[in-house]
C-alpha positions in Angstrom: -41.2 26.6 -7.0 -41.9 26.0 -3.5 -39.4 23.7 -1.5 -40.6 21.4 1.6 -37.5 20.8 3.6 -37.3 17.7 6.4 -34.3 16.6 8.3 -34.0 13.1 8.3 -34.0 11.4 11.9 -33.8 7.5 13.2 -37.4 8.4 13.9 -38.8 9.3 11.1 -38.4 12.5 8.7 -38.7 15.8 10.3 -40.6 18.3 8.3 -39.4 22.1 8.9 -42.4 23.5 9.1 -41.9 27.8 9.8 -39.0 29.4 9.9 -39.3 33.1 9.8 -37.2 36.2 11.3 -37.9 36.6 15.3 -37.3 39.6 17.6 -35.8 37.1 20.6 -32.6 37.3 21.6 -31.5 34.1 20.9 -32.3 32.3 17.2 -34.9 28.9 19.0 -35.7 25.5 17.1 -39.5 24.9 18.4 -41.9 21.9 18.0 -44.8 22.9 15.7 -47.4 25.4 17.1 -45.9 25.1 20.8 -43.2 27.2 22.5 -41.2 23.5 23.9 -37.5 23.9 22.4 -36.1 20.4 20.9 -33.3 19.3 22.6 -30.8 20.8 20.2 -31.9 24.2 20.7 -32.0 24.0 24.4 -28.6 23.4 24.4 -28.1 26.3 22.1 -26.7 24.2 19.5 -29.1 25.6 16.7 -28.0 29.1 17.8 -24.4 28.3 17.4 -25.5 27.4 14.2 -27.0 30.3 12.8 -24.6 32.6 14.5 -21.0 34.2 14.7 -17.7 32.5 14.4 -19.3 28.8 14.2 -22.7 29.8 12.1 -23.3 28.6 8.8 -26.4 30.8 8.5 -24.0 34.2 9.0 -21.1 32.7 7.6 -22.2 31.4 4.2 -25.5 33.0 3.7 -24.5 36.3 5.1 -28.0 36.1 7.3 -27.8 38.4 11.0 -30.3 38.4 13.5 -32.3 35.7 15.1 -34.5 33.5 13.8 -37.4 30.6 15.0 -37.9 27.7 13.3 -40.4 25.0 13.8 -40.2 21.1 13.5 -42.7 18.5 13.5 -40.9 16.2 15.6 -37.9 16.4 18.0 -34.7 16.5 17.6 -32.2 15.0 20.4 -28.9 15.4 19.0 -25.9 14.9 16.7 -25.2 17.3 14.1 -26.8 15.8 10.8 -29.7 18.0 11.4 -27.5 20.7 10.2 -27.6 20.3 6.3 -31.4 20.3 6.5 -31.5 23.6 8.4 -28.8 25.4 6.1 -31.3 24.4 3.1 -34.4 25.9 5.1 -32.4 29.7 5.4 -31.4 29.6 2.4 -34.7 28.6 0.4 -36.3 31.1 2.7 -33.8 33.8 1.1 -35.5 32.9 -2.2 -39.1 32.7 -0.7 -39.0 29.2 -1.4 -39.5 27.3 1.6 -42.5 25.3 1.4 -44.5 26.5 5.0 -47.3 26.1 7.1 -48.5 23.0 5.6 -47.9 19.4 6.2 -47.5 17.0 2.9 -48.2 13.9 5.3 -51.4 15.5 6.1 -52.9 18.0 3.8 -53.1 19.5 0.5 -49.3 19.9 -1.1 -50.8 22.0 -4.7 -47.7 24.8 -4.0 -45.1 22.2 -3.3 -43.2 20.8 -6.4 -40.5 19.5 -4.5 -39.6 18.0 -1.4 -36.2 17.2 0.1 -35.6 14.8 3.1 -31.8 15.6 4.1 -29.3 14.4 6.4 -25.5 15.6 6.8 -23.1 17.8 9.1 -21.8 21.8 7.6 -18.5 23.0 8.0 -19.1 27.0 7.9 -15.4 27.4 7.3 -15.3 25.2 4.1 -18.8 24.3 3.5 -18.3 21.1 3.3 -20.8 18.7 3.9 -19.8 16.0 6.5 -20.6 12.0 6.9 -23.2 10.9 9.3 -24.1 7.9 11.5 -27.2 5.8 10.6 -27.9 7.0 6.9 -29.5 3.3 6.6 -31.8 3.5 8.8 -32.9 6.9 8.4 -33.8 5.7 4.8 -35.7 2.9 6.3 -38.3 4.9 8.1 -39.0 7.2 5.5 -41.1 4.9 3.8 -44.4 6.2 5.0 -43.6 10.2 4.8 -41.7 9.1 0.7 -45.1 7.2 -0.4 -47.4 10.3 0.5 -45.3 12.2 -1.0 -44.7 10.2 -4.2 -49.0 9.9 -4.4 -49.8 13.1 -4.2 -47.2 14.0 -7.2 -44.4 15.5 -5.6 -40.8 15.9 -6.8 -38.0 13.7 -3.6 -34.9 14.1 -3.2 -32.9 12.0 -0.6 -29.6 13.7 0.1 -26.8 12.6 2.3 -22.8 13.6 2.3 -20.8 12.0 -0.4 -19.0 9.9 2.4 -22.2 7.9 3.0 -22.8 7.2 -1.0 -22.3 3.5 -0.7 -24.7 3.3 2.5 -27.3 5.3 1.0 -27.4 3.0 -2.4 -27.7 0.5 -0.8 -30.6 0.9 1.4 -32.7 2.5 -1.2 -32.1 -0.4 -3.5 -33.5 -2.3 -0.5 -36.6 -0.2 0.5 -37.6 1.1 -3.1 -39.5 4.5 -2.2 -39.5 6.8 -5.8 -36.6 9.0 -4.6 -33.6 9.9 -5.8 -30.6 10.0 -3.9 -28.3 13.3 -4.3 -24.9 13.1 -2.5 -23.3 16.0 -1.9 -20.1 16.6 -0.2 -20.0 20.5 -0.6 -23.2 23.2 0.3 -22.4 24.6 -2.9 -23.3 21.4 -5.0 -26.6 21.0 -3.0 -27.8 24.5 -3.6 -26.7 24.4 -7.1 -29.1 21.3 -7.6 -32.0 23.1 -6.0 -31.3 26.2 -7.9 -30.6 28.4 -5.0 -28.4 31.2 -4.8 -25.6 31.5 -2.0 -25.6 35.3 -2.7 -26.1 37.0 0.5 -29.4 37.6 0.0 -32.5 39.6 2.3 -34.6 38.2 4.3 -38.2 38.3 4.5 -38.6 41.2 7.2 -35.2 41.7 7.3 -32.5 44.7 6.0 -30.3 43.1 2.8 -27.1 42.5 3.9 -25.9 45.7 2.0 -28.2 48.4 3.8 -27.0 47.7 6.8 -23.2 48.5 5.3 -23.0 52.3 6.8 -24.6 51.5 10.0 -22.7 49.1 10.9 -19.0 50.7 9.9 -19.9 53.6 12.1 -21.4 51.9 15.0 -17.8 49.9 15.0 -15.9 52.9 14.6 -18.3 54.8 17.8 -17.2 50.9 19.5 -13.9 51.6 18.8 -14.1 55.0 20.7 -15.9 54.0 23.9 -13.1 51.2 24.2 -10.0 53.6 23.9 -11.8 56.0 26.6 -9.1 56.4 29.2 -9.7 55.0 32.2 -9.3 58.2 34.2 -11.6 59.9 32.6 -9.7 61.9 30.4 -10.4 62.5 26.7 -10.4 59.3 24.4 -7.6 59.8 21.4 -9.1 60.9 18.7 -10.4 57.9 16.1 -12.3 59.7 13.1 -12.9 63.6 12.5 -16.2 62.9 11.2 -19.6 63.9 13.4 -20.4 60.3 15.8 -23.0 58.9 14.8 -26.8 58.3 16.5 -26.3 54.8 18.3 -26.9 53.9 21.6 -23.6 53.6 24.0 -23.7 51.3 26.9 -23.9 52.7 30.1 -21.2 52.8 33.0 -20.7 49.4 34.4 -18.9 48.2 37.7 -17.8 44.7 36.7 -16.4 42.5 39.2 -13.0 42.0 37.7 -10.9 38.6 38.6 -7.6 39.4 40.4 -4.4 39.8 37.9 -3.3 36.4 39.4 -6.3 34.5 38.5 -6.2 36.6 34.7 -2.7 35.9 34.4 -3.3 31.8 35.1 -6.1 31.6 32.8 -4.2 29.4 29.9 -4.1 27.7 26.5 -2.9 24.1 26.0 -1.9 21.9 23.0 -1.5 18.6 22.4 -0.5 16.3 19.7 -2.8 12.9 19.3 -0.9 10.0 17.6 -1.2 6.4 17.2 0.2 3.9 19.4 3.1 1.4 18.1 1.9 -0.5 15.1 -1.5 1.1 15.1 -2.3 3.7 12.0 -4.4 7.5 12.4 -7.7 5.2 11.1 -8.2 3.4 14.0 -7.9 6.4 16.1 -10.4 8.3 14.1 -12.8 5.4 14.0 -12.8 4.8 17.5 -10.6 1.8 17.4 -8.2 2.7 19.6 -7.2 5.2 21.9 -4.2 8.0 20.9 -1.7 8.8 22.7 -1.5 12.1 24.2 1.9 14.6 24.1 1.6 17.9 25.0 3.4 20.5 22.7 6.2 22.5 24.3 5.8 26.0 25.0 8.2 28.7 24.0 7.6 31.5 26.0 6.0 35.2 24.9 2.6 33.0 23.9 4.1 30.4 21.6 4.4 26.8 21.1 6.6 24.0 19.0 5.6 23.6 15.6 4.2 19.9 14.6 5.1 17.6 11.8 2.7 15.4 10.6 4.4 12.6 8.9 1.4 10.8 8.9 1.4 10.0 12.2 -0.4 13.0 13.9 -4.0 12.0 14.1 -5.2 15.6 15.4 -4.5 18.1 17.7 -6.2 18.7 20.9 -7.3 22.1 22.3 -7.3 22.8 25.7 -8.9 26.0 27.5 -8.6 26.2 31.5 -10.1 28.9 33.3 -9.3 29.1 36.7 -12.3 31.3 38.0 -15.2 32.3 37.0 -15.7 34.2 33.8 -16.5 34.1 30.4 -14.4 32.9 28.0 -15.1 32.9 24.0 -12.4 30.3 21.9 -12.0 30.3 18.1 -9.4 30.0 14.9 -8.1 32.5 13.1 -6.4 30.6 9.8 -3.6 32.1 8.5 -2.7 28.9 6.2 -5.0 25.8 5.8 -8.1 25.1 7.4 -9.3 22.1 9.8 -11.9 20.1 7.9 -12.8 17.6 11.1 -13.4 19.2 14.4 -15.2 18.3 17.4 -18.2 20.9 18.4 -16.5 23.3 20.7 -17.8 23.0 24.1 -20.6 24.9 24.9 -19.1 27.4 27.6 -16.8 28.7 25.3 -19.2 30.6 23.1 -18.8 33.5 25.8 -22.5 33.7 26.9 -22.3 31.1 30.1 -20.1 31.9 33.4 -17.6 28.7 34.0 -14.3 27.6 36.0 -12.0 24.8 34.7 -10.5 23.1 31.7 -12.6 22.7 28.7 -11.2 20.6 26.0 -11.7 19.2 22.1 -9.8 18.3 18.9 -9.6 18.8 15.4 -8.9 15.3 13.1 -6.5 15.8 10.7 -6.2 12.7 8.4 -3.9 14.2 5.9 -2.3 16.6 4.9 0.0 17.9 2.1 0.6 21.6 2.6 1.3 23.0 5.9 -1.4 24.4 7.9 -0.6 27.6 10.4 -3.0 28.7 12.6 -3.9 31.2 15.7 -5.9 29.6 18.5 -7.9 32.8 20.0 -9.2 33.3 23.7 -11.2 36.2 25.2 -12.5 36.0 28.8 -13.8 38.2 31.6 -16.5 39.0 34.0 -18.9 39.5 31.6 -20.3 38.0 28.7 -17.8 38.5 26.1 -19.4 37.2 22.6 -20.7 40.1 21.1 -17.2 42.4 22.1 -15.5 38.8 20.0 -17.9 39.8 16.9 -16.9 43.4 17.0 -12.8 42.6 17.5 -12.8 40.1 14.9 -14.2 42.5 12.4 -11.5 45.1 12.4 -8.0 44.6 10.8 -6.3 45.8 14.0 -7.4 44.5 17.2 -4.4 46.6 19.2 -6.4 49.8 20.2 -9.5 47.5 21.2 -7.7 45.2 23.1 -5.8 47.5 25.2 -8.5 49.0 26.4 -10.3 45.3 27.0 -7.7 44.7 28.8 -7.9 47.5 31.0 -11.7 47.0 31.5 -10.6 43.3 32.7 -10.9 41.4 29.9 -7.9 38.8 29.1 -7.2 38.7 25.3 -4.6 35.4 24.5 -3.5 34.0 21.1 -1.5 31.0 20.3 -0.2 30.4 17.1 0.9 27.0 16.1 2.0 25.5 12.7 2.0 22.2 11.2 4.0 21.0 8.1 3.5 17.7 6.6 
């Protein structure tokens, strides 16, 4: 049963019309039959999406490589496009996503079902997130629901759990023959639509699996181009087996930042709480403004510990690079997970040169166990996001970031705990 998947907008429904594998180097989000990128993919945000440490598509669905997708309308911003474009991968897993035809327009006969979809993914805990303007998103469906409902197709309407109330409540205004499905997990949307979250292959693509072998001895032949000494004597030896057939890069003569500037690049935490007499809810609703304490450091790459007490309305990260580089930020959890964070900024993916202090925070309304965490930076001279990939893959990162370190690149990680 064929799927047609559209993201609901304050403009009207936006039907997903081709998604397929792409040979590009960077996964785009395209209007229909053009090569114009929406706004969200021009900032890279649907990239982010689909790939590494801040992909759903990789995370969950186990899906590498890049991909192009193509949307009938634009797409400016926010996030609550994301829900819409999980479903698209992972009906296309299943060779289910309805394509190359419009229901507005033309003949639906291989489309039982439609979905119209708005909400935010958390690829950590595949949650399913609130969203602004669920009402009127509903609203302007009308016209895109009624061709729908004539020509005999199946509609769902489904937004995060958190916007329940909302979504009733307009529908029971502007009666359009769909049902609304909330959803606050991935899980419990994909379970309704009968899809599997198995890592599963994609058209044109390797499964997962096959790509197994390949991929542990390309990290182990990784593994031995970083410990090469620098002086040009042998490497240590890392496995007795043959190396395998993969392509090395070439000798390289980065321009490597001064051990002053490396040394200066730095990490900062803060705690956000409430002023006097004001609770964490105003903060997070944009009531009121928190105030800002920065948490102590300890020396040899620590900081305090925080208690919540439920007065800590979030912490807020802080990455400040004094010259140029790349830099690439991320968690590793050891207890815990954020459920509310801001998107990272853009520049700390590792792909885009920057100087200065780049900054976000994590919401944490409540919590009752503690939550321990490492806050993870890699910079240097050169793009740094694909040696991130490799480094967070192996169980120890010592041998690999020595010899980063050597070739210029500044490894730092704070850990930080919180107890309620």
């Amino acid at each position: 049963m064929k799927v047609a998947v559209y993201i609901a907008t304050t403009e009207g429904p936006v039907r997903i019309t081709h998604l397929q594998p792409d040979s590009g180097d960077l996964s785009v989000m395209l209007l229909t039959g053009t090569s114009d990128e929406v706004p969200i993919s021009a900032r890279k945000e649907y990239q982010r999406f689909v790939h590494g440490n801040t992909g759903a598509i990789e995370r969950v669905l186990g899906r590498k490589g890049t991909f192009r997708m193509e949307v009938s309308g634009p797409i400016d911003g926010g996030e609550s496009w994301q829900l819409g474009a999980f479903l698209a991968h992972a009906l296309l897993g299943m060779e289910r996503l309805a394509q190359g035809v419009d229901p507005d327009t033309e003949s639906v006969d291989d489309i039982a079902q439609a979905v119209i979809v708005t909400g935010t993914v958390n690829p950590t805990n595949r949650s399913v997130g609130a969203v602004n303007h669920v009402a009127k998103k509903i609203e302007v469906a009308g016209r895109v629901l009624r061709t729908l409902t004539d020509q005999g197709v199946d509609i769902g309407l489904i937004v995060p759990i958190k916007n329940q109330a909302e979504a009733n409540t307009a529908a029971s205004n502007f009666p359009l023959g769909a049902e609304v499905w909330t959803a606050a997990s991935v899980d419990e949307v994909c379970e309704r639509l009968e899809i599997s979250l198995d890592p599963i292959a994609v058209p044109g693509k390797k499964p997962l699996w096959a790509a197994t072998t390949a991929t542990i001895a390309a990290l182990g032949a990784l593994a031995a181009f970083w410990a090469m000494n620098v002086d040009g004597s042998d490497p240590p030896v890392i496995v007795e087996a043959a190396p395998p057939t993969i392509a090395l890069p070439g000798p390289v003569d980065p321009i490597v930042p001064d051990a002053a500037a490396r040394e200066s690049a730095r990490i900062q935490l803060a705690e956000l709480r409430p002023p006097d007499g004001v609770t964490c809810a105003a903060v997070h609703l944009g009531r009121t403004a928190p105030l800002r304490s920065v948490i102590p450091e300890m020396g040899n790459e620590r900081v305090a510990s925080s208690s919540h007490n439920r007065t800590l309305c979030g912490i807020e990260f802080t990455v400040d690079i004094p010259q140029q580089a790349f830099a690439f930020a991320f968690f590793d959890m050891d207890h815990g997970d954020f459920a509310d964070c801001d998107a990272m900024p853009s520049e700390l993916y590792g792909i885009v040169a920057f100087s200065g202090a780049r900054s976000w925070s994590c919401n944490i309304p409540a919590l009752f166990a503690p939550l321990a965490y490492r806050l993870v930076m890699v910079s240097g001279p050169e793009p740094v996001a694909d040696i991130v990939q490799q480094i967070r893959g192996l169980a120890d990162r010592s041998v690999a970031i020595d010899a980063m370190e050597r070739d210029g690149v500044t490894f730092r990680e704070i850990p930080h705990a919180i107890t309620p």
